[in-house]
C-alpha positions as CSV (number, residue, x, y, z in Angstrom):
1,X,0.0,0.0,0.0
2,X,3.0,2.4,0.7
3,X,4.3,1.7,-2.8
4,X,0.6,2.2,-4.2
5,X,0.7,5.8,-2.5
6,X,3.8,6.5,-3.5
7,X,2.9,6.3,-7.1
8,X,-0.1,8.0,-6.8
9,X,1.3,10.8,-5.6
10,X,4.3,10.6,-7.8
11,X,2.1,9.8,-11.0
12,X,4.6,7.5,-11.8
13,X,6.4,3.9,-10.8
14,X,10.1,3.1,-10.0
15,X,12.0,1.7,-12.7
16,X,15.2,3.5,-12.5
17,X,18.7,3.2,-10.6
18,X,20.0,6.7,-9.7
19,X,23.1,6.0,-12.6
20,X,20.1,5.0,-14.9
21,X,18.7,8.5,-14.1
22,X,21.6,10.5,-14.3
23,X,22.2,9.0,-17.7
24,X,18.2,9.3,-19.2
25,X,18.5,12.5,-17.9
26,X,21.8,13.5,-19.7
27,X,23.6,14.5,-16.7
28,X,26.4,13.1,-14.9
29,X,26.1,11.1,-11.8
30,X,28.1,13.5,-9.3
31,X,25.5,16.6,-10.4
32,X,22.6,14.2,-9.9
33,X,23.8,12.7,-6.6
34,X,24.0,16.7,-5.3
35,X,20.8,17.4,-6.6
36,X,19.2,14.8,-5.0
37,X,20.8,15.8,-1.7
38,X,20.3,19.3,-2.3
39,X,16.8,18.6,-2.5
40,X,17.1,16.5,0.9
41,X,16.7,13.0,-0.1
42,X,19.3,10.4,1.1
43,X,21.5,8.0,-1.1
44,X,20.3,5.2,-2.3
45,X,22.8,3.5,-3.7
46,X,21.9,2.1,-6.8
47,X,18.0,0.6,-5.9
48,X,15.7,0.4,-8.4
49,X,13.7,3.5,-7.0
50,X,13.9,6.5,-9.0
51,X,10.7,7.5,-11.2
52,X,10.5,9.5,-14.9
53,X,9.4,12.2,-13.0
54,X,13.0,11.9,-11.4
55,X,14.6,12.1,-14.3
56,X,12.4,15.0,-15.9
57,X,13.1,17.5,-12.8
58,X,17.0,16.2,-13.5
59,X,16.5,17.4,-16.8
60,X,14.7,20.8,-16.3
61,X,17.3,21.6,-13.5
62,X,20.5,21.0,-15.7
63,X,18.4,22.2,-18.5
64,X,18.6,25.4,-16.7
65,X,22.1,25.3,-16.5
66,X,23.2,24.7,-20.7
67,X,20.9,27.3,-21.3
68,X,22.7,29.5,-19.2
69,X,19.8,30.4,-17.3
70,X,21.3,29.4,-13.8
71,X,24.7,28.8,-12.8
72,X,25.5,25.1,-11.3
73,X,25.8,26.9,-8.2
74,X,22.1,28.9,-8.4
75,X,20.2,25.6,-9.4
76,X,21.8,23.8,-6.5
77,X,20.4,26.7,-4.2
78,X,17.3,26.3,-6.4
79,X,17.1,23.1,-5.6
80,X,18.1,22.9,-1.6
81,X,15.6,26.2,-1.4
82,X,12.8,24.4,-2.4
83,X,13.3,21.0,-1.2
84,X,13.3,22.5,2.4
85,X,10.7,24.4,2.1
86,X,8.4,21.9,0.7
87,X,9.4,19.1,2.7
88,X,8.4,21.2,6.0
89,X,5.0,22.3,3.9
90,X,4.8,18.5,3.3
91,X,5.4,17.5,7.0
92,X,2.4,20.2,8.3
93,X,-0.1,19.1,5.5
94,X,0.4,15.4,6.9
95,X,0.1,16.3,10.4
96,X,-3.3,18.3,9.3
97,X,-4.3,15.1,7.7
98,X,-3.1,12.5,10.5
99,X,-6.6,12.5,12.3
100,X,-8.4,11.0,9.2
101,X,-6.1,8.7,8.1
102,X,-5.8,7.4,11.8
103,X,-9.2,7.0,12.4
104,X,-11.2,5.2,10.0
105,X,-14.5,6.1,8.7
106,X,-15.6,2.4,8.8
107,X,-15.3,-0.3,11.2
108,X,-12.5,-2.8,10.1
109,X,-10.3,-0.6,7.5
110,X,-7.1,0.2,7.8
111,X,-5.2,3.6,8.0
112,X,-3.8,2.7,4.6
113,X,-7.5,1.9,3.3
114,X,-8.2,5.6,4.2
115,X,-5.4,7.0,3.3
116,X,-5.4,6.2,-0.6
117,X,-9.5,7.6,-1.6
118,X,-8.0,10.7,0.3
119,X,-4.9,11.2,-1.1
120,X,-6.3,10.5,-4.2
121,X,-9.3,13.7,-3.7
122,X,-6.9,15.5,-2.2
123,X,-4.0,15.8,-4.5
124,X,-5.1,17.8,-7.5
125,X,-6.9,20.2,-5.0
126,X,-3.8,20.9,-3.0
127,X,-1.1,20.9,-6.0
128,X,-3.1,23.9,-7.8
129,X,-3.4,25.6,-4.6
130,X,0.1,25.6,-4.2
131,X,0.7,26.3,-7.6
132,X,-1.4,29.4,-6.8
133,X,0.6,30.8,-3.8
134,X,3.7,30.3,-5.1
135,X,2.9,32.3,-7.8
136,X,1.3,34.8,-5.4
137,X,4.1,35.0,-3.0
138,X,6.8,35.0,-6.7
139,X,4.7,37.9,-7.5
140,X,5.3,39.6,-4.8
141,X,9.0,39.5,-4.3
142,X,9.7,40.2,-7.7
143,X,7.8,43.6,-7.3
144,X,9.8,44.2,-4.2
145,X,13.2,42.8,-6.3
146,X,12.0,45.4,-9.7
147,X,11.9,48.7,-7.2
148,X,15.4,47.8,-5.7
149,X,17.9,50.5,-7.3
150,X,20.6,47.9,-7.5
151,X,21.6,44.5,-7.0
152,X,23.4,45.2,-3.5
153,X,20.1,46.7,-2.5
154,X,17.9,43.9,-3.4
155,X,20.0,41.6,-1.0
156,X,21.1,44.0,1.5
157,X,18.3,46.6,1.9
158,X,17.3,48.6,5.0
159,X,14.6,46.7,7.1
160,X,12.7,46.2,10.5
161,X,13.4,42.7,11.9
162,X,11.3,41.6,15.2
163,X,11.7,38.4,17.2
164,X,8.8,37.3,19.2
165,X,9.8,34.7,21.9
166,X,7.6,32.9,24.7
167,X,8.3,33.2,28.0
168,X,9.4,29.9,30.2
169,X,8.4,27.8,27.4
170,X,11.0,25.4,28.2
171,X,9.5,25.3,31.7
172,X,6.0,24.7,30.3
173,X,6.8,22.4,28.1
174,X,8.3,19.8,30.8
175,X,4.4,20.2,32.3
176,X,2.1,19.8,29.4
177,X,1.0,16.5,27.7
178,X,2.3,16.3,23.9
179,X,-0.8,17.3,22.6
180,X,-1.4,20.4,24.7
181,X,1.7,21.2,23.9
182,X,1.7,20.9,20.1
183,X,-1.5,22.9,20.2
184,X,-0.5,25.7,21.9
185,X,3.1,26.1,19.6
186,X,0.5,25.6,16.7
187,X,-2.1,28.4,18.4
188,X,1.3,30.8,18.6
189,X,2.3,30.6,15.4
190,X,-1.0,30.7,13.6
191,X,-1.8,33.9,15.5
192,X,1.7,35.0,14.6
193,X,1.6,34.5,11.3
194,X,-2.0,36.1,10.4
195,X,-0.9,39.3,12.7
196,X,1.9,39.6,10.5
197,X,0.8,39.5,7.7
198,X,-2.1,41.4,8.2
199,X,-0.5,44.2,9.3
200,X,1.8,44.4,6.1
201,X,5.3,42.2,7.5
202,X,6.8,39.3,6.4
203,X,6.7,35.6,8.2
204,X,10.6,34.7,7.8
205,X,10.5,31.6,10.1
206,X,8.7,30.4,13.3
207,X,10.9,28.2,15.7
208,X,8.1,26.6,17.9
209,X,8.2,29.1,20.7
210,X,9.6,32.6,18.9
211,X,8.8,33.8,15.5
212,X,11.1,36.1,12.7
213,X,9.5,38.8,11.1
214,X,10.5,41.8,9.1
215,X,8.9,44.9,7.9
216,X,9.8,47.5,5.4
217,X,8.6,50.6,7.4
218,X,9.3,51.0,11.3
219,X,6.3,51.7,12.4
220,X,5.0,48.4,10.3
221,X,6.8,46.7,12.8
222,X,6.2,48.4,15.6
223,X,2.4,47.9,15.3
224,X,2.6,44.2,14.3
225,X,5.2,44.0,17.6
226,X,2.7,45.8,20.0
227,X,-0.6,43.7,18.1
228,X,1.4,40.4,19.0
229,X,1.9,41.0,22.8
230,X,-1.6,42.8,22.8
231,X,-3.6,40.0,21.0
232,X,-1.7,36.9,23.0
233,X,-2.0,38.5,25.9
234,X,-5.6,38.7,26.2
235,X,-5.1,34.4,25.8
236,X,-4.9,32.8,29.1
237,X,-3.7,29.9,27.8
238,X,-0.6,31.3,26.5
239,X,2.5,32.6,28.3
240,X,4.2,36.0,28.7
241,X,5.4,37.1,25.1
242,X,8.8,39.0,24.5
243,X,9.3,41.2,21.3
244,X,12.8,42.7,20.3
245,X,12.8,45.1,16.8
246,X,15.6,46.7,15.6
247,X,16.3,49.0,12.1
248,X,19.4,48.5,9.9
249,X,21.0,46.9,6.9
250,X,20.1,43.2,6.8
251,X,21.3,40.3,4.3
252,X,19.1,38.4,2.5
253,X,19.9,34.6,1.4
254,X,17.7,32.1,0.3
255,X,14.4,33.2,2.2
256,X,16.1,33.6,5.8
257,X,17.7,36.9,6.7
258,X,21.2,37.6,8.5
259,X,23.8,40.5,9.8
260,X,24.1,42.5,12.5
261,X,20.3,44.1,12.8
262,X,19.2,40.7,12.7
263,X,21.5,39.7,15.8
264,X,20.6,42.8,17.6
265,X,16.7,42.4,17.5
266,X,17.1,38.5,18.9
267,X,19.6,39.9,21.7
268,X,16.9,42.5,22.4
269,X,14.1,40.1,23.0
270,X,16.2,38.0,25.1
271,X,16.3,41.3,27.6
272,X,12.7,42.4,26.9
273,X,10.3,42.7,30.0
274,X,7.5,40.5,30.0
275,X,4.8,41.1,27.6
276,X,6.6,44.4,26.5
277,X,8.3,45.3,23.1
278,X,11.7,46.8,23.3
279,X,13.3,48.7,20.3
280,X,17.5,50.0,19.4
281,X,18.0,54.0,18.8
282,X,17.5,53.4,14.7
283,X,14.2,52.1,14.7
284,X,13.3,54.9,17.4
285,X,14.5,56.9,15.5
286,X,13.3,55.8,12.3
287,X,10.2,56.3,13.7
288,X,10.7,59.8,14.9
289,X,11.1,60.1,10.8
290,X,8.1,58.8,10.0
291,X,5.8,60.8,12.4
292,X,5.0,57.7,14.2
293,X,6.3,59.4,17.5
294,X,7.2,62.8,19.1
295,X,10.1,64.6,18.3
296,X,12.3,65.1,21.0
297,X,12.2,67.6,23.4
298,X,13.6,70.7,22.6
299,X,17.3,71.1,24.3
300,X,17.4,67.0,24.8
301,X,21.1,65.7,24.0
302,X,19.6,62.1,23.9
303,X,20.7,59.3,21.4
304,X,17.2,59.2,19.5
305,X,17.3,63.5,18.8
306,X,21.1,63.0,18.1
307,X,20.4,60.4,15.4
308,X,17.3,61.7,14.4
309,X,19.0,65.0,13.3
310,X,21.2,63.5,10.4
311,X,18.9,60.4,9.6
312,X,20.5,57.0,9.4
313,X,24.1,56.5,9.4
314,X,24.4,60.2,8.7
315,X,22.2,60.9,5.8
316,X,21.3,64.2,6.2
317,X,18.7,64.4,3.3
318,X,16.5,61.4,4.4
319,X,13.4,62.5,4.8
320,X,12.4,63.9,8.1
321,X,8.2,64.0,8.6
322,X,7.1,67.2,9.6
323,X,5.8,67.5,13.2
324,X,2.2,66.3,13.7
325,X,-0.3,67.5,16.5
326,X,0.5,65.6,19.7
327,X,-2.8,63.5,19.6
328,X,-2.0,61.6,16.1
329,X,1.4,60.2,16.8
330,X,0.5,56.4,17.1
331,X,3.7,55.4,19.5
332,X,5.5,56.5,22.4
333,X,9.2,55.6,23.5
334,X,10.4,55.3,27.1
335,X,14.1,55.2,27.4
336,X,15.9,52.3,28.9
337,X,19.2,51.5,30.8
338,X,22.1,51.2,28.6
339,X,23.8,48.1,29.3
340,X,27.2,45.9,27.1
341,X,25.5,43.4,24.8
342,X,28.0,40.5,24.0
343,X,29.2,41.3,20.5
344,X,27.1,44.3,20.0
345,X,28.9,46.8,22.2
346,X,26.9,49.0,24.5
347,X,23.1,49.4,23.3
348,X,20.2,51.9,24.6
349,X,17.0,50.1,24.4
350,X,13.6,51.8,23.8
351,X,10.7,50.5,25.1
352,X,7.7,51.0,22.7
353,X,3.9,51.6,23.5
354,X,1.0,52.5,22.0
355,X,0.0,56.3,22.4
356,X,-2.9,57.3,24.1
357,X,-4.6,60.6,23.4
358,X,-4.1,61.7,27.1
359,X,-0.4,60.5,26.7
């Protein structure tokens, strides 16, 4: 039955060794192997277990390559990028799923007896759906790519980035069952994940009890920080949540993001109060630019008028908002200790809240 759901889904049966493949598909046998790796299957050896739909995708990805379309190196990436991402979109559709196949609709049949008419339903619906996101999501980031002035700006742009982390989870999850567990990680980050969205960021990963995000505009991320501690808060069944945002240059590779701003926000979430949002001098200031907070006071020598003053890293001709009346600046900042943060040097935290109209 495993072998009859195999080629179901694959549309296709085995029939090939991986040397037969590499050589129906015109390639050699060292570019297959680290394709197939790259895509995150194990070796084989040589088993009879590779399919003509092995041997097309073979052929499409060195295709690629004669044509000059991708180097060997970008349709290695190609391939890596999109085996992880689909084998971990693979791994949540099957835990959706688990409950019907494990429980069968008739007395006497077998988890494999449900699986197959399901699979089988199920399949076309969910390959054009995600043919249909993709496409979406491609859409997306190639109108972001398209407005970059350069290459060095496409992968190394100006962003917010904001971790959101769970408080004690370690400690709460040595007390709940599996199951409780599972469906409070799964509660987090589908909460997470619509907030941010929603309110115009972008999901970069979740890692079961703290999520990535990253925003364009710093008061994006602001609001989508202050909505997450807001909305969860108001759950009893879920703990404490930290947020840490910070503004800067941040490198881009393969869906994940890297660099210094990046290591700054998680460092600044690790030293967040308790259901609080805590913010570096750029994105306060950045902020400041946008109208999204009071200026300074007048005569104040603090870091946030200081960098407001000649914009980021010293651009004076950044745009600077004009002031606003008090009662429509959405945030207000609260100054923090400074402290040493290992690697970072010494940082001045903000602590960010929504602005109320008596504030």
């Amino acid at each position: 039955m495993a072998l009859q759901l195999e080629q179901l889904i694959l549309d296709s049966e085995r029939q090939y060794t991986p040397y037969q493949a590499a050589r129906a598909a015109g390639v050699s046998m060292e570019l297959a192997s680290r394709f197939w790796r790259a895509m995150g299957f194990a070796d084989i050896g040589q088993s009879r277990a590779l399919t003509e739909t092995d041997v097309i995708a073979l052929r499409r990805l060195a295709g690629m390559v004669e044509a000059g379309l991708l180097s060997e190196r970008m349709a290695i990436q190609v391939a890596r990028s999109t085996g992880q991402t689909t084998a971990r979109l693979a791994e949540w559709q099957i835990d959706t799923f688990l409950e019907h196949l494990t429980s069968a609709s008739e007395p006497g049949l077998t988890r494999a007896e449900v699986a197959y008419p399901l699979v089988e339903l199920l399949l076309p619906e969910l390959e054009q759906f995600l043919i249909y996101v993709w496409r979406r999501q491609l859409a997306a980031v190639t109108g972001r790519v398209v407005q970059a002035e350069n290459d060095e700006e496409m992968q190394s742009g100006r962003l917010a980035v904001g971790f959101a982390d769970l408080v004690g989870f370690t400690r709460l999850s040595r007390r709940l069952e599996d199951d409780e567990l599972g469906e409070l990680v799964e509660n987090f980050e589908t909460t997470c994940a619509d907030l941010v969205a929603g309110r115009g960021g972008r999901l970069v990963k979740t890692l079961g009890d703290e999520i990535l995000f990253v925003a364009d505009e710093a008061a994006t991320a602001g609001d989508i920080g202050l909505a997450l501690v807001e909305t969860l808060g108001k759950d009893d069944s879920m703990p404490a949540l930290r947020v840490g945002i910070a503004f800067g240059t941040v490198t881009t590779r393969m869906g994940d993001v890297f660099g210094t701003t990046v290591n700054l926000a998680s460092r600044l979430t690790s030293i967040a109060p308790k259901d609080a949002v805590l913010c570096d001098e750029e994105l306060a200031a950045a902020l400041g630019r946008e109208g999204a907070v009071p200026p300074p006071e007048e005569g104040g020598t603090d870091a946030l008028q200081t960098i407001s003053s000649v914009g980021v890293g010293g651009d004076s001709r950044e745009h600077v908002q004009p002031p606003l009346p008090d009662a429509e600046y959405r945030f207000a900042l609260q100054p923090m200790w400074r402290r040493p943060v290992r690697g970072l040097g010494l940082v001045e935290p903000w602590l960010l809240s929504r602005r109320t109209p008596e504030a």
